[in-house]
The first five atom37 places (N, CA, C, CB, O) and aatype in JSON, in Angstrom:
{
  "aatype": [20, 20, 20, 20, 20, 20, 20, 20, 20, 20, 20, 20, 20, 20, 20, 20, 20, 20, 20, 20, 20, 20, 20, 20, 20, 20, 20, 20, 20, 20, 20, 20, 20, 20, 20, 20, 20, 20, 20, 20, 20, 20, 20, 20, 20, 20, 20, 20, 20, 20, 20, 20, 20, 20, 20, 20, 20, 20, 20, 20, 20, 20, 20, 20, 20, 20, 20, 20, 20, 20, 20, 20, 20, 20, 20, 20, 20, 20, 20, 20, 20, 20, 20, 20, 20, 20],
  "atom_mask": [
    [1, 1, 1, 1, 1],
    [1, 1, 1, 1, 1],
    [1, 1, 1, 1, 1],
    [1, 1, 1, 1, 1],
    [1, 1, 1, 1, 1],
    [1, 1, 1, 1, 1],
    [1, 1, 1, 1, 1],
    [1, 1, 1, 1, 1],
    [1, 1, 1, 1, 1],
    [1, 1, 1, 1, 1],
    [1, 1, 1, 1, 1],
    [1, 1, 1, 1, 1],
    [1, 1, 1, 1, 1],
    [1, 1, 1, 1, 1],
    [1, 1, 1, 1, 1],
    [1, 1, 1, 1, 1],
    [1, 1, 1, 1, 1],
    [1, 1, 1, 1, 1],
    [1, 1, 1, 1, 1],
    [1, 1, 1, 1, 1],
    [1, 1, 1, 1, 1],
    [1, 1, 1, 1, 1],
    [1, 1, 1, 1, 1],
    [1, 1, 1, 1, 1],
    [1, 1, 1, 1, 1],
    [1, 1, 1, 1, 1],
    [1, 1, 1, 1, 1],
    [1, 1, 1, 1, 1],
    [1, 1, 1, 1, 1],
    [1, 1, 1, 1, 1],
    [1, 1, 1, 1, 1],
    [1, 1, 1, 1, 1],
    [1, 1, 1, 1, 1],
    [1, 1, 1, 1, 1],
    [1, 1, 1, 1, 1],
    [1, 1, 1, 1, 1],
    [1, 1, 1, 1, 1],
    [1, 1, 1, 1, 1],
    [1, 1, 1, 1, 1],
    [1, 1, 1, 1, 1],
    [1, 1, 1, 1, 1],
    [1, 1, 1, 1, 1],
    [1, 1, 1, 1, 1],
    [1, 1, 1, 1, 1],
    [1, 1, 1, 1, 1],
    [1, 1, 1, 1, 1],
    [1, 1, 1, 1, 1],
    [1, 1, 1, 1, 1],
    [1, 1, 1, 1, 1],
    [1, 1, 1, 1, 1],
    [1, 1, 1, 1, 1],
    [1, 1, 1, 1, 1],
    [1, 1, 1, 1, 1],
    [1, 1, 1, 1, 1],
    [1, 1, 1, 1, 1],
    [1, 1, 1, 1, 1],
    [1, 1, 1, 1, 1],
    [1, 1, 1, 1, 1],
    [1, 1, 1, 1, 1],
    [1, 1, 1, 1, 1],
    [1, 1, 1, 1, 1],
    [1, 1, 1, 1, 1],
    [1, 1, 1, 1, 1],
    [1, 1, 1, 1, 1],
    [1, 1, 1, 1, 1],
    [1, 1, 1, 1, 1],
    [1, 1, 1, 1, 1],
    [1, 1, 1, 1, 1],
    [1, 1, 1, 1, 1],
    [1, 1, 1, 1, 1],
    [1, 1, 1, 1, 1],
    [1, 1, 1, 1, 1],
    [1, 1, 1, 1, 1],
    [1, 1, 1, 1, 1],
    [1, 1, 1, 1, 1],
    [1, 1, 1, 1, 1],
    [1, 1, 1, 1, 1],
    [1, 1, 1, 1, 1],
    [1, 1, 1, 1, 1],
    [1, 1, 1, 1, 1],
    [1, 1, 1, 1, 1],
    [1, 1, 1, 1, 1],
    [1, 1, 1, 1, 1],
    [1, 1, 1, 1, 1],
    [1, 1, 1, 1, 1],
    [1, 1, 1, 1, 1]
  ],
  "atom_positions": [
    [[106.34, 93.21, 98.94], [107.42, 92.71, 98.12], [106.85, 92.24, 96.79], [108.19, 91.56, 98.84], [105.92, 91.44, 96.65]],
    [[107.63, 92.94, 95.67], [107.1, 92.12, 94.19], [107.41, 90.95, 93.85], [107.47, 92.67, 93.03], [108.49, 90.48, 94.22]],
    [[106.56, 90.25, 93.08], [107.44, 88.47, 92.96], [106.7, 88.71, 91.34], [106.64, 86.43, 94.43], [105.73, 89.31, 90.87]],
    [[107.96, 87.72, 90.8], [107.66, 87.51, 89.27], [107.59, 85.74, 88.84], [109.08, 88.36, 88.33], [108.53, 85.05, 88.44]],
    [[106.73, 85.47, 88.98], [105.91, 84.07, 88.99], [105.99, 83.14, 87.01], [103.78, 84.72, 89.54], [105.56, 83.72, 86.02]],
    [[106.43, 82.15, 86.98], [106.39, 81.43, 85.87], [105.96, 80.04, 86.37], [107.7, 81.49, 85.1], [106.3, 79.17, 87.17]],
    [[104.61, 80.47, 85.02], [103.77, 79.04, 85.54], [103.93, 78.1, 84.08], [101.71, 79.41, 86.02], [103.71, 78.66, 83.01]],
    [[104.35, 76.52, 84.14], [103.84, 76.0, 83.21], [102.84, 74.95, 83.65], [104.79, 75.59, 82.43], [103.01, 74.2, 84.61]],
    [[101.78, 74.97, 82.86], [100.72, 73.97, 83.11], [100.68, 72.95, 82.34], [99.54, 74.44, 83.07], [100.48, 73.08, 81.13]],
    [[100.95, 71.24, 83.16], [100.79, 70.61, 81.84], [99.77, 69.07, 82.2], [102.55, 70.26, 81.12], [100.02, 67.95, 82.66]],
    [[98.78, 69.63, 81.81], [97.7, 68.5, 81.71], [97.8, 67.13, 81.42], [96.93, 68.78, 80.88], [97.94, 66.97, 80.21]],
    [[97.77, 66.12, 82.02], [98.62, 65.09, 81.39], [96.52, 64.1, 81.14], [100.45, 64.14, 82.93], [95.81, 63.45, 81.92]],
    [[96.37, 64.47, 79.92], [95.03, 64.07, 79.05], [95.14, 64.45, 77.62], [93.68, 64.8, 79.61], [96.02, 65.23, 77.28]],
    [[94.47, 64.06, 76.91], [94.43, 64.02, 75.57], [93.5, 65.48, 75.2], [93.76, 62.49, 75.06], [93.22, 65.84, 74.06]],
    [[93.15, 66.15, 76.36], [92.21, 67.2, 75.89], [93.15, 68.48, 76.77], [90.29, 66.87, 76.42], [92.58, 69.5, 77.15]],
    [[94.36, 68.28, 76.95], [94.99, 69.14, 77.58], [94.73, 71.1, 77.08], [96.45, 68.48, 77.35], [94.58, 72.12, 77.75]],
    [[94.77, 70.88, 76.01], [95.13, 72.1, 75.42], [93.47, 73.08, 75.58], [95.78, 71.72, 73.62], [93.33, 74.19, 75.07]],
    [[92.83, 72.66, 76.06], [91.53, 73.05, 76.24], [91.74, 73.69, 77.82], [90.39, 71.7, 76.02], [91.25, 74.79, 78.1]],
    [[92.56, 72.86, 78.88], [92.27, 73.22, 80.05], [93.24, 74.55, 80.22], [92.46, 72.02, 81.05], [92.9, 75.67, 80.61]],
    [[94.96, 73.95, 79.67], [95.97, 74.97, 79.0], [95.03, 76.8, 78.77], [96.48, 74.06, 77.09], [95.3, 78.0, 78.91]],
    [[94.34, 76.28, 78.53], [94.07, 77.7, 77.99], [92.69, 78.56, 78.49], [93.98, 77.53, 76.43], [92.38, 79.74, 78.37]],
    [[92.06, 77.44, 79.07], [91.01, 78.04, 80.36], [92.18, 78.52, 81.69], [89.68, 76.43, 81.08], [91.76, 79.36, 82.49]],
    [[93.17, 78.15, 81.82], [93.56, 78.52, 83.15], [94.32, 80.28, 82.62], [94.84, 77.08, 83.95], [94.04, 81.34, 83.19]],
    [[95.6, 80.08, 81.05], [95.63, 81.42, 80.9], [94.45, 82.49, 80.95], [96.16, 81.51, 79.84], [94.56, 83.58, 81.51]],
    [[93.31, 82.02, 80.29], [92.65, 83.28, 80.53], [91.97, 83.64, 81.62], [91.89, 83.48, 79.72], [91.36, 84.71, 81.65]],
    [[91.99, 82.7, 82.75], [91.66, 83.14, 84.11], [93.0, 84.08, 84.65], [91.34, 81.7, 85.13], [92.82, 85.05, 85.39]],
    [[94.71, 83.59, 84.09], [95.31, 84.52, 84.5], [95.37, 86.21, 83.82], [96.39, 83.88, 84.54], [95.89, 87.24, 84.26]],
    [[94.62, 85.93, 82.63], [94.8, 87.27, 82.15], [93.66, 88.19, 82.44], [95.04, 87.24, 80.72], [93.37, 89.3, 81.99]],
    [[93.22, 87.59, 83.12], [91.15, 88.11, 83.56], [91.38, 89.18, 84.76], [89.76, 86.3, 84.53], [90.49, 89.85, 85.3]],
    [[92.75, 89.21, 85.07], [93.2, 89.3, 86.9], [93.47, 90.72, 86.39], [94.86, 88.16, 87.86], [93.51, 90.96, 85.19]],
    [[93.72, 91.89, 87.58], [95.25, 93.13, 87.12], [95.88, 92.89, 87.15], [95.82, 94.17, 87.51], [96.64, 93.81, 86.83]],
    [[96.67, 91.61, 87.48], [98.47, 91.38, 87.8], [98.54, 91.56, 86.18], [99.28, 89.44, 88.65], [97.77, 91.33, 85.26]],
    [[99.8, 92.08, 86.3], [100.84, 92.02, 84.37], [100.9, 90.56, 84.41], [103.05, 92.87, 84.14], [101.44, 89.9, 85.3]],
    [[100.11, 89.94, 83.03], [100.59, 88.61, 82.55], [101.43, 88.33, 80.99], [99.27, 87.79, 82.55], [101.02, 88.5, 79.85]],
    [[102.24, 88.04, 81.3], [103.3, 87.95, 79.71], [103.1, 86.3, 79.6], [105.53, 88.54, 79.9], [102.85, 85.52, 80.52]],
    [[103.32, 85.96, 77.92], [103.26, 84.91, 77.83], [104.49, 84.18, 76.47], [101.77, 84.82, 77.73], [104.98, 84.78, 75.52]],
    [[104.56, 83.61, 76.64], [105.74, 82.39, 75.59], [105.23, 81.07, 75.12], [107.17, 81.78, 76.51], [104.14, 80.83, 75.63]],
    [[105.7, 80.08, 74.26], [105.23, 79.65, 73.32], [105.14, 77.93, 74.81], [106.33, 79.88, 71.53], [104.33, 77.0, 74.79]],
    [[106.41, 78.21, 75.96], [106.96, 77.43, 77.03], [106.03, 77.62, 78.13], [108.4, 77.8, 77.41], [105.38, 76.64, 78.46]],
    [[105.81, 79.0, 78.9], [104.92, 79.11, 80.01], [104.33, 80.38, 80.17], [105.55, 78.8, 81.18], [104.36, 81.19, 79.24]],
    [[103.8, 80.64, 81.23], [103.4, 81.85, 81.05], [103.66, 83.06, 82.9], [101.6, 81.48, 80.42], [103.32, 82.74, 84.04]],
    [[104.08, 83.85, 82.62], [104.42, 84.8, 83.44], [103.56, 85.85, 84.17], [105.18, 85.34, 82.82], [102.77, 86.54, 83.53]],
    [[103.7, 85.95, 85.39], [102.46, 86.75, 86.3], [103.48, 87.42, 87.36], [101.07, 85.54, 87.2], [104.42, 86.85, 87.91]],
    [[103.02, 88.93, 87.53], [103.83, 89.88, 88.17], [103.09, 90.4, 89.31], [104.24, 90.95, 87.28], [102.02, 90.9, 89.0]],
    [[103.42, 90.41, 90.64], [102.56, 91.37, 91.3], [103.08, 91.09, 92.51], [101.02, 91.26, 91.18], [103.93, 90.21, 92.63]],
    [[102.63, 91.81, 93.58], [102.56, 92.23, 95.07], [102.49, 90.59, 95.45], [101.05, 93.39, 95.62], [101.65, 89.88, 94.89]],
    [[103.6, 89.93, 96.62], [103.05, 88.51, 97.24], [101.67, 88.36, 97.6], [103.72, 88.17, 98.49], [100.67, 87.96, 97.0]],
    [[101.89, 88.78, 98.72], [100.41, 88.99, 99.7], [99.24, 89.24, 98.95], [100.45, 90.29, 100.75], [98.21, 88.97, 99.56]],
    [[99.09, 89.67, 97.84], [98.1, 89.76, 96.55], [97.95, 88.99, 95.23], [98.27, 90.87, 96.08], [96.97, 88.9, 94.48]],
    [[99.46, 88.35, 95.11], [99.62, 87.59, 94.06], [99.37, 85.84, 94.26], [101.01, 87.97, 93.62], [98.98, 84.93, 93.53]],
    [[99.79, 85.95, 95.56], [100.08, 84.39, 95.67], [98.34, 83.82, 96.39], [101.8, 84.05, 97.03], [97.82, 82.71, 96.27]],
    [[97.99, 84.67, 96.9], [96.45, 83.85, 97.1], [95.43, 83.74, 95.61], [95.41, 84.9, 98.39], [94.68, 82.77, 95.5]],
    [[95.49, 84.57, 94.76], [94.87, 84.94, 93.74], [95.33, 83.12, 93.08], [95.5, 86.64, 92.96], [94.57, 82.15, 93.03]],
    [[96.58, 83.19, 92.73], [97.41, 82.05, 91.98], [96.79, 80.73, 92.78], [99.31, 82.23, 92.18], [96.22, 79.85, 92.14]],
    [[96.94, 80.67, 94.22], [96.53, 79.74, 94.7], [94.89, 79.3, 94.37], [96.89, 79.99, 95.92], [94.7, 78.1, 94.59]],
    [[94.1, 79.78, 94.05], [92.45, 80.25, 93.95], [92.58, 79.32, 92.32], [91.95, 82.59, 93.91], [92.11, 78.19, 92.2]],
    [[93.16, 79.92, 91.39], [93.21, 79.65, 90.42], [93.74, 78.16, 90.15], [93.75, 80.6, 89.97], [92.97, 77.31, 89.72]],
    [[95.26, 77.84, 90.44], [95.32, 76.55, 90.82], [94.48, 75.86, 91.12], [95.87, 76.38, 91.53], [94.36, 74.85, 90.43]],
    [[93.65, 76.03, 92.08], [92.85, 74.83, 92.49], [91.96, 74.48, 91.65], [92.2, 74.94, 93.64], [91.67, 73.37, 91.2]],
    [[91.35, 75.96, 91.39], [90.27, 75.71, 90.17], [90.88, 74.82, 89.07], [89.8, 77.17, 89.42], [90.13, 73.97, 88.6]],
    [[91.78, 74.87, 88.72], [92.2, 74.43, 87.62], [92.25, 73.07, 87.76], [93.32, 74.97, 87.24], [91.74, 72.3, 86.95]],
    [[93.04, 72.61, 89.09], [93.32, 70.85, 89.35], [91.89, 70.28, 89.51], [94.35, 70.39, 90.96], [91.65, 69.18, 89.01]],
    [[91.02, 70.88, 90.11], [89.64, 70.43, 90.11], [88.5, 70.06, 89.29], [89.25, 71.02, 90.55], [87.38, 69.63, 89.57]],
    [[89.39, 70.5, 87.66], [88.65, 70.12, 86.66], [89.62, 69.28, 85.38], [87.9, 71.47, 86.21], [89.69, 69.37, 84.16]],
    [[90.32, 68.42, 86.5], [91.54, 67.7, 85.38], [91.95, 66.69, 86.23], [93.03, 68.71, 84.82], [92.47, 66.94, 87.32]],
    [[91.67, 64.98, 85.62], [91.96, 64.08, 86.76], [93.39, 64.13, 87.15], [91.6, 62.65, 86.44], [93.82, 64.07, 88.31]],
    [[94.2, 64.27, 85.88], [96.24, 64.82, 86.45], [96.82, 65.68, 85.69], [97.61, 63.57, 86.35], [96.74, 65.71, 84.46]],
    [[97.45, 66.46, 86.42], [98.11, 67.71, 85.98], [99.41, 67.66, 86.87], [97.14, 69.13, 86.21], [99.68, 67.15, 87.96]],
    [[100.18, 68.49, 85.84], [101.56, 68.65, 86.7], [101.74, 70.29, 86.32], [103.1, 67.47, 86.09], [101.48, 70.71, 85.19]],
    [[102.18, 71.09, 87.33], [102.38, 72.44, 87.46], [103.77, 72.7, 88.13], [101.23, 73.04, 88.24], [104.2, 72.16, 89.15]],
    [[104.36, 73.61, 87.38], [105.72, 74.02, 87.4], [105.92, 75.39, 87.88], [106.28, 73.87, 86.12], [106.08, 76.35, 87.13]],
    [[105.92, 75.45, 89.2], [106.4, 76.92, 89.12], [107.81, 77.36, 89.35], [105.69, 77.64, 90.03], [108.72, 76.55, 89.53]],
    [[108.04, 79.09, 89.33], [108.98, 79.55, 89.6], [108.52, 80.6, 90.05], [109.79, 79.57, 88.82], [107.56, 81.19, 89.57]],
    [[109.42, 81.11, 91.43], [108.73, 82.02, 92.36], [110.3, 83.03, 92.26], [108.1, 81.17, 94.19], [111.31, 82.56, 92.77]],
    [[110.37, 84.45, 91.56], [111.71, 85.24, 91.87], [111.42, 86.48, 92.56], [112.54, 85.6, 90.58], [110.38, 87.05, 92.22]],
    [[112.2, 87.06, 93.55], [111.4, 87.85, 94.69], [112.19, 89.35, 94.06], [111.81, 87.26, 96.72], [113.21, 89.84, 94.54]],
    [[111.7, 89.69, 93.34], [112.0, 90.88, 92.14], [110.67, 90.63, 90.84], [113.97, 90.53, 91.28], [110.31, 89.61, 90.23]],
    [[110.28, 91.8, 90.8], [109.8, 92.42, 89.68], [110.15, 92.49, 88.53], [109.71, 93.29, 89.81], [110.34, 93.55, 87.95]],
    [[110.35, 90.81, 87.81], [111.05, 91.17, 86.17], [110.26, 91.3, 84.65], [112.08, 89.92, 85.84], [110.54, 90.93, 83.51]],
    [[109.25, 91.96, 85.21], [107.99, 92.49, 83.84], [109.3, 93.12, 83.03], [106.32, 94.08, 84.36], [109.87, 92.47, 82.16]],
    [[109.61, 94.15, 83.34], [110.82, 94.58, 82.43], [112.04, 94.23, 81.77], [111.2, 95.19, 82.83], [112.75, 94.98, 81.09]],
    [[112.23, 92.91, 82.06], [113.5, 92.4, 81.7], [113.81, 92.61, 80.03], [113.51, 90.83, 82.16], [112.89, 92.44, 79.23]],
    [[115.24, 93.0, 79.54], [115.3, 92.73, 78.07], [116.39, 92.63, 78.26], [114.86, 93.57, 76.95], [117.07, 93.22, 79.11]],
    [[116.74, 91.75, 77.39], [118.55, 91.17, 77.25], [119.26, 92.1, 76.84], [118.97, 89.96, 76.17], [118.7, 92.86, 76.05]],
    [[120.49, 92.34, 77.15], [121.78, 93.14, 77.31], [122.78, 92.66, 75.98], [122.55, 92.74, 78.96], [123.82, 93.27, 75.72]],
    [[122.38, 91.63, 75.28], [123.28, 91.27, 74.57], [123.16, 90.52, 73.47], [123.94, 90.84, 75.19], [124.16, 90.21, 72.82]]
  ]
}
């Protein structure tokens, strides 16, 4: 099953934007399709392949930040393709 994943990461430190952006490029390091926005950033792929990878990464990430808050959204469809209708 495909899942289309939106992550926002938000470091709650004064050096946030450093960790912000070690974790995108661990997601863009991956094959999953990663799209990104100015708000969060988007990861496409197979569950069973996507969601341990994400989990791996997460941790890495909380493990080098005393608090963080992470936002996801999990939609069980493939929306790399989406473009508005209107």
């Amino acid at each position: 099953m495909n899942i289309s994943v939106d992550l926002t990461l938000s470091p709650l430190s004064n050096d946030y934007e450093q960790h912000v952006i070690d974790f995108i490029k661990a997601l863009r390091a991956s094959d999953f399709k990663v799209l990104e926005n100015p708000l969060s950033t988007q990861i496409f792929g197979e569950f069973d392949q996507l969601m341990p990878f994400l989990n791996e990464k997460i941790k890495a990430s909380f493990e080098n930040q005393d608090m963080c808050v992470l936002t996801i959204k999990v939609v069980k469809t493939d929306r790399s393709d989406y473009e508005p209708s209107f």
